[in-house]
C-alpha positions in Angstrom: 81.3 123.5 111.9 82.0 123.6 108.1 84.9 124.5 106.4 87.1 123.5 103.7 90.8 122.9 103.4 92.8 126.1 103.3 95.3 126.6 100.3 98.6 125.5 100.8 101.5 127.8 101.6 104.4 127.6 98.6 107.8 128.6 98.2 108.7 132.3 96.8 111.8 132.9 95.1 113.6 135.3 97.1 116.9 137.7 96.3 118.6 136.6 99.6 118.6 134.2 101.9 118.5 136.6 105.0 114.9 136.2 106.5 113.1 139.6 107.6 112.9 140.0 112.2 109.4 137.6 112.4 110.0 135.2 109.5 110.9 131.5 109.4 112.1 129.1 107.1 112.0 125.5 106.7 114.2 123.1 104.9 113.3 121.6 102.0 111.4 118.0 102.9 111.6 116.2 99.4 107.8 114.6 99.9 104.9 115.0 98.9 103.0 118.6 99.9 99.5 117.6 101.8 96.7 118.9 103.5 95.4 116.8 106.7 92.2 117.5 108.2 90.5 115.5 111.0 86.5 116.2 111.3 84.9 116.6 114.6 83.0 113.3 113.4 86.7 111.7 113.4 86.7 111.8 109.5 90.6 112.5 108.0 90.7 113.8 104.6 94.5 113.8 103.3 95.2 115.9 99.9 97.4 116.9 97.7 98.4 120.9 97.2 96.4 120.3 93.7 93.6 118.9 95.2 94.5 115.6 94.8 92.7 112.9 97.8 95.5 110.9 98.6 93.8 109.4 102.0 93.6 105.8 100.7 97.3 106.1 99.9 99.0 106.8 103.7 96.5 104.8 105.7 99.1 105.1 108.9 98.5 108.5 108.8 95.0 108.3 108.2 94.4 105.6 111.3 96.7 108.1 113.5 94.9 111.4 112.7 91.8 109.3 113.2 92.7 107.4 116.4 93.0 111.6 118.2 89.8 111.9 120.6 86.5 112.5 119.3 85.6 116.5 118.3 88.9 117.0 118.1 89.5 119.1 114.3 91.9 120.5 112.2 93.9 121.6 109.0 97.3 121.0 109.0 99.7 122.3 105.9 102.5 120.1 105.6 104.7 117.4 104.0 104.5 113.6 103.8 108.3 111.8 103.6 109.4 108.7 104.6 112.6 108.5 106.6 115.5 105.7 105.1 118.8 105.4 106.8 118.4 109.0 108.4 117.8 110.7 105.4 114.4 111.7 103.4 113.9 109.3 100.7 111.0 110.5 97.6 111.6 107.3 96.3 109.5 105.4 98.7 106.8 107.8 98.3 106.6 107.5 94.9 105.1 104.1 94.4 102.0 105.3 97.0 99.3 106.6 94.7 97.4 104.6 92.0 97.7 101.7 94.7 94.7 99.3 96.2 94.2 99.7 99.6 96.3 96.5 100.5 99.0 97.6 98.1 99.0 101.2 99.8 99.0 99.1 103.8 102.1 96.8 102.4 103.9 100.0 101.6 103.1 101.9 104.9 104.0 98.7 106.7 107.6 98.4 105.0 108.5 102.4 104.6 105.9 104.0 107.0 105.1 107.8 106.2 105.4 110.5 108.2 104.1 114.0 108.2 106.1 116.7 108.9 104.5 119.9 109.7 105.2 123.5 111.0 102.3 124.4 113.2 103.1 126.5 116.4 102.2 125.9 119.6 99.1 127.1 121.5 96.3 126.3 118.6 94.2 123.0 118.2 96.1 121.9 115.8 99.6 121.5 117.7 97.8 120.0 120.2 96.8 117.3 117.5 100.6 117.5 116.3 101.8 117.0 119.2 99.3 113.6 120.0 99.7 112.1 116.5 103.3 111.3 117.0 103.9 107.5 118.0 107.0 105.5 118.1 108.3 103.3 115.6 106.0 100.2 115.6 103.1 102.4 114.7 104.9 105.6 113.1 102.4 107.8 111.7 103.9 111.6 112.4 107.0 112.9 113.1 107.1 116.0 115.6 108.9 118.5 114.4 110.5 121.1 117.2 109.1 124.6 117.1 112.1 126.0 116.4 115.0 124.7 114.2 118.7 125.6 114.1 120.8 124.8 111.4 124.6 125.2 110.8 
């Protein structure tokens, strides 16, 4: 099979918050906006929403996405943070591009990434959601619930 990334969903301004009956919302992540795909030939691609390949840069993610059974594939639209004292911090992130590859692994290894991502249940990709996240020794992906409540 050959395809290419799909384009990333963004943010509309809106005149209320109020969502229309079959909408959702997320909040607001404070990463960095990526596409992951994993091949059927076990190949991950990570990018940015501008096209950037950022793959060299989270190679958790990378060796987690890659590590799922062979012909598995996918697109996910998502967002890569990395978690500090139970809150998001960007400033971890921000040192990740324009690294070497052992500048980019000593990085992962002190703030890990993980990536955050909305996908429903029932497709391929969930499935891969769901198997990507591992515990904190080798964090790649956090799981995010299918639905959200907030106060």
């Amino acid at each position: 099979m050959v395809w290419t990334l799909p384009e990333p969903m963004l943010a509309e301004p809106v005149n209320s918050p109020a969502l229309p009956p079959g909408f959702a919302a997320e909040p607001k992540w404070d990463g960095y906006r990526a596409l992951l795909a994993r091949y059927a030939d076990g190949r991950v691609v990570i990018r940015s929403r501008r096209g950037t390949d950022m793959t060299a840069a989270f190679p958790e993610i990378t060796r987690a996405a890659a590590s799922l059974p062979a012909g598995v594939e996918f697109a996910m639209d998502g967002e890569l943070v990395v978690w500090e004292g139970g809150r998001v911090a960007f400033e971890r992130l921000q040192g990740r591009l324009n690294r070497t590859a052992a500048g980019a692994a000593a990085m992962a290894a002190q703030w890990p990434a993980h990536y955050v991502t909305g996908v429903r249940a029932g497709s391929q990709a969930a499935s891969a959601r769901n198997s990507l996240h591992v515990g904190r020794s080798g964090t790649c992906v956090r799981r995010v619930p299918d639905s959200l409540e907030f106060p």
